[in-house]
N, C-alpha and C positions, 0 to 999 in steps of 0.2 A: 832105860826108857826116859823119854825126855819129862822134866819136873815144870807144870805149868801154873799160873795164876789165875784165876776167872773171877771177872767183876762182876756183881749181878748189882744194876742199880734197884733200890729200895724204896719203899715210902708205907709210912706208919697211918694206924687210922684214927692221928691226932694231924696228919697232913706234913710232918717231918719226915728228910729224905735224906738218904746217904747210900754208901756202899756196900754189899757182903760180899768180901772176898774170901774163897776156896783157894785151898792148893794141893796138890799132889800131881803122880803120877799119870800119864796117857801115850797114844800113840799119836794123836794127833788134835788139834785145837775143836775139832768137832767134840772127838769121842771124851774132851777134856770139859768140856760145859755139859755133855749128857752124864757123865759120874758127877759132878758137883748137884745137878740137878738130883740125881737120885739120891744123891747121900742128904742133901736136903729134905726130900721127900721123908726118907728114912727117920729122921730128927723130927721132923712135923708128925708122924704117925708115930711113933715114941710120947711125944708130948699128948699128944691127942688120946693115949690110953693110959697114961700116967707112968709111964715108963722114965726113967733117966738115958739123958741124949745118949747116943751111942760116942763112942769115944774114936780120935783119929783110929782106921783100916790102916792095913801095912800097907799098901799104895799111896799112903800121905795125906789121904783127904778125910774131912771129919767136917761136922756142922756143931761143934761146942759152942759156939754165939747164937745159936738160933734164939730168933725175941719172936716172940707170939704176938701176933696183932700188927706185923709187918708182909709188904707183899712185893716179893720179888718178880724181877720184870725178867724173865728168862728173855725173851724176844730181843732185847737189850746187852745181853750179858758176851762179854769179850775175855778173848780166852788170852794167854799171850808165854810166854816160854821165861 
């Protein structure tokens, strides 16, 4: 299965902006920014109950940088091979 990148641009709520880049596994650049989103998600509800992030899935993708108090622009987010 092809191994992709997705860039989610970011911006903190001190008004500092960058990138959070994902990587693993998909079948295609869609279904490659919808897993990054949910493994996202997954790490934000982790944190949110005091859990520790979940660690890379055997598909390659993992949210270990999650920063709390940042907000990812999915709307934005480019997937690429």
């Amino acid at each position: 299965m092809p191994y992709y990148e997705v860039n989610v641009p970011m911006r903190s709520v001190t008004g500092d902006s960058g990138v959070h880049v994902f990587t693993g596994t998909a079948t295609n650049s869609g279904a490659a920014i919808r897993i990054a989103q949910q493994t996202y998600h997954a790490a934000q509800e982790a944190h949110r109950v005091g859990r520790g992030i979940p660690g890379k899935r055997p598909d390659g993708w993992g949210a270990r940088g999650y920063r709390p108090g940042w907000k990812l622009n999915w709307r934005a987010a480019t997937a690429t091979l």
